[in-house]
PLY file of the C-alpha trace (Angstrom):
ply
format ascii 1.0
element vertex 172
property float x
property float y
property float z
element edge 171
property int vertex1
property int vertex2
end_header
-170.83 44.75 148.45
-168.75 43.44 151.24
-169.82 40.58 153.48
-170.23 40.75 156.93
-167.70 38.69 159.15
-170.30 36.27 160.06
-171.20 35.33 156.43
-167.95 34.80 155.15
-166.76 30.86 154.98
-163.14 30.44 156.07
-161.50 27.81 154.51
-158.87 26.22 156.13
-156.01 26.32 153.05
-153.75 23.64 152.80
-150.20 23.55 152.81
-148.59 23.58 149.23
-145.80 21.67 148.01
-142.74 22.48 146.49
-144.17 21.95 142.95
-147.67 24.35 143.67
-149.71 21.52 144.49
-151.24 20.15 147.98
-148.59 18.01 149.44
-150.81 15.17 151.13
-149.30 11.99 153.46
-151.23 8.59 151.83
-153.17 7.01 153.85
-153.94 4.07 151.90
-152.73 3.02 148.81
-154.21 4.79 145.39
-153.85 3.53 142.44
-151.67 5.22 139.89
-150.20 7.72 142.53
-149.03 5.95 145.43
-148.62 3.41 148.44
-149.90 3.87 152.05
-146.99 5.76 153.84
-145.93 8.06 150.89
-145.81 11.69 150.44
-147.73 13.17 147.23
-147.90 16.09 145.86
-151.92 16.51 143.80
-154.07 19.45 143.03
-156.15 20.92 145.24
-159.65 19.72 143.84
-158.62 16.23 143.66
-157.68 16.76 147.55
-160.32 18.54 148.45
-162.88 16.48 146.53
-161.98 13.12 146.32
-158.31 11.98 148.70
-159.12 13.79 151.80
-163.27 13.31 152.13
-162.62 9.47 150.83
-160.28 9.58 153.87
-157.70 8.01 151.53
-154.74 10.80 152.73
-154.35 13.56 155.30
-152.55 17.03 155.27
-148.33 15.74 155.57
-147.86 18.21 158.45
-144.25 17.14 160.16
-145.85 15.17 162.63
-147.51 12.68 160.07
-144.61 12.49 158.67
-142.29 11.63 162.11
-145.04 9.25 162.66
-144.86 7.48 159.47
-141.32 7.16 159.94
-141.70 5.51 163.48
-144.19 3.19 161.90
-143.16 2.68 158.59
-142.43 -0.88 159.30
-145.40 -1.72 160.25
-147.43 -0.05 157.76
-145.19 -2.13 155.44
-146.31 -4.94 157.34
-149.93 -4.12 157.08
-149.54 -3.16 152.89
-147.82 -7.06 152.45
-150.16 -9.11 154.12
-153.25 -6.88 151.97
-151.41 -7.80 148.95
-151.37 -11.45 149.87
-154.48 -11.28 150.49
-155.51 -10.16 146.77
-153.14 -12.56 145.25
-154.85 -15.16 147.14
-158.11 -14.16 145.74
-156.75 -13.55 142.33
-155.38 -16.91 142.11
-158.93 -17.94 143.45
-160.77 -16.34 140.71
-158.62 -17.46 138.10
-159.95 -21.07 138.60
-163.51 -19.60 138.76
-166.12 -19.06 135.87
-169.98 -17.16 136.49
-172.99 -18.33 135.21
-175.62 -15.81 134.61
-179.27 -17.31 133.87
-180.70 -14.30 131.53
-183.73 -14.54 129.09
-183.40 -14.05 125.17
-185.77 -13.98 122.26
-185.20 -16.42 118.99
-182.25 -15.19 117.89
-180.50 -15.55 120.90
-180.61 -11.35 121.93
-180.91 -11.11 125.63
-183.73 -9.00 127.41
-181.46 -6.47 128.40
-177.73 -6.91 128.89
-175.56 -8.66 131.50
-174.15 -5.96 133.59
-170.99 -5.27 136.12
-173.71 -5.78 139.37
-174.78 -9.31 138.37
-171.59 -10.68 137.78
-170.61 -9.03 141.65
-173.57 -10.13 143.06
-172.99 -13.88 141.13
-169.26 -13.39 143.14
-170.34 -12.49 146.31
-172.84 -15.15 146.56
-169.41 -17.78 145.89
-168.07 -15.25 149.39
-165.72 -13.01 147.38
-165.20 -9.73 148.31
-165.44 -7.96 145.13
-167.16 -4.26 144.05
-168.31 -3.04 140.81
-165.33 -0.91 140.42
-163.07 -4.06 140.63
-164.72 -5.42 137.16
-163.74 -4.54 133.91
-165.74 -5.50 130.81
-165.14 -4.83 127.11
-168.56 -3.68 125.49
-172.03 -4.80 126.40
-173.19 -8.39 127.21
-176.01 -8.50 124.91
-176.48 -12.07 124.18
-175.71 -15.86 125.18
-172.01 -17.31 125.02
-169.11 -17.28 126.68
-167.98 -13.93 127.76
-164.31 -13.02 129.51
-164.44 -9.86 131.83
-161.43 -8.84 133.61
-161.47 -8.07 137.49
-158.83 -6.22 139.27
-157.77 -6.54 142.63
-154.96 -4.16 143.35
-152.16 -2.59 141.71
-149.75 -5.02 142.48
-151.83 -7.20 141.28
-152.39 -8.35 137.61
-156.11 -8.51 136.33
-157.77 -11.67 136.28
-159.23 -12.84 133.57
-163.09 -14.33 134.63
-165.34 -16.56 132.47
-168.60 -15.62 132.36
-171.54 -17.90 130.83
-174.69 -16.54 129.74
-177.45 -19.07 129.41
-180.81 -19.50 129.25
-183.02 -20.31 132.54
-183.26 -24.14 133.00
-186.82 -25.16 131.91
-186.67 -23.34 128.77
0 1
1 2
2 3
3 4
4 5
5 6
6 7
7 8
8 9
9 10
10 11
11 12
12 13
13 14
14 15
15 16
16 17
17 18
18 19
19 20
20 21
21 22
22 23
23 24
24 25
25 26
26 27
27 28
28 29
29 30
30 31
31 32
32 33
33 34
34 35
35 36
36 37
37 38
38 39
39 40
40 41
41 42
42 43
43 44
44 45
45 46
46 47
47 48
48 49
49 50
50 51
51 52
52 53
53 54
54 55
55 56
56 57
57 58
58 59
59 60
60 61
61 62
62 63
63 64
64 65
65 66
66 67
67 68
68 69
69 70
70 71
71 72
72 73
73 74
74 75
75 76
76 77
77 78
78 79
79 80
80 81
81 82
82 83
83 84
84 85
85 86
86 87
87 88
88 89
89 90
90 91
91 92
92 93
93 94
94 95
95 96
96 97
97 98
98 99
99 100
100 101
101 102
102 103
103 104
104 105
105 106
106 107
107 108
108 109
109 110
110 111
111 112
112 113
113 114
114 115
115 116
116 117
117 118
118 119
119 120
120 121
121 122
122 123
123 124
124 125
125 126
126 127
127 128
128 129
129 130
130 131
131 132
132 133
133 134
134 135
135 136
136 137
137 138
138 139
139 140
140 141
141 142
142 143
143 144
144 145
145 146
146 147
147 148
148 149
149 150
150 151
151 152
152 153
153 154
154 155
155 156
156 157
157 158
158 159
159 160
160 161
161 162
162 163
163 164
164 165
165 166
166 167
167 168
168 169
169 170
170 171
């Protein structure tokens, strides 16, 4: 059965790209497919669903790009002093170790496990600006030690490798 003209969605389509894909003007830099500035070529879903909503890239109609040109400088500018800036932290880090308080019975087996969230919220209490995304760890922290989690910053960046401590609450 046909629908009626006012129950039909229109979707606006996007322009393709030489290869069949959605050609797409970055608005910021993604990891493994571009800087801020450059021209991509993705599938649609991963446009539709995740670079476009994320506001992360916009449609590279001739005027984005004209304007890119005109400003590419700047947005140069812009992509250099944000990659200082997470060297800065990196080197930061580096220096840095956690300590995470967490119960355990006899044999040492904590009451639960040391997740990605407490070692961010341990970070953000020391003022970094870190997210859950940004740290990597190999496994499950499932008992006391020393622990080494990696944490990365950009992809100009290389990953930092962060001590973390797991101990048992003072008084025990």
């Amino acid at each position: 059965m046909p629908r009626s003209p006012e129950t039909k969605r229109s979707y606006k389509r996007l322009p393709k790209g030489p290869n069949g894909g959605i050609e797409l003007l970055l608005i910021q830099s993604v990891d493994n497919l571009g800087h801020a500035g450059d021209i991509v070529e993705v599938k649609p879903g991963f446009a539709n669903n995740y670079l476009i909503p994320n506001a992360m890239a916009t449609i590279a109609s001739e005027h984005h790009k004209r304007m890119v040109e005109k400003h590419r400088a700047k947005i140069q500018a812009q992509a250099q002093a944000r990659l200082a800036g997470r060297r800065e932290i990196a080197a930061k880090l580096a220096e840095e170790s956690v300590t995470i308080e967490s119960k355990a019975n006899e044999e040492g087996v904590l009451y639960g496990s040391v997740g990605v969230n407490d070692i961010v919220d341990h970070l953000r209490g020391k003022n970094y600006t870190i997210n859950s995304e940004n740290v990597i760890i190999d496994g499950q922290i499932k008992e006391h030690g020393l622990f080494t989690v990696k944490v990365h910053l950009h992809q100009d960046v290389d990953d930092v490798e962060l001590k973390v401590w797991v101990v048992p609450p003072t008084g025990e």
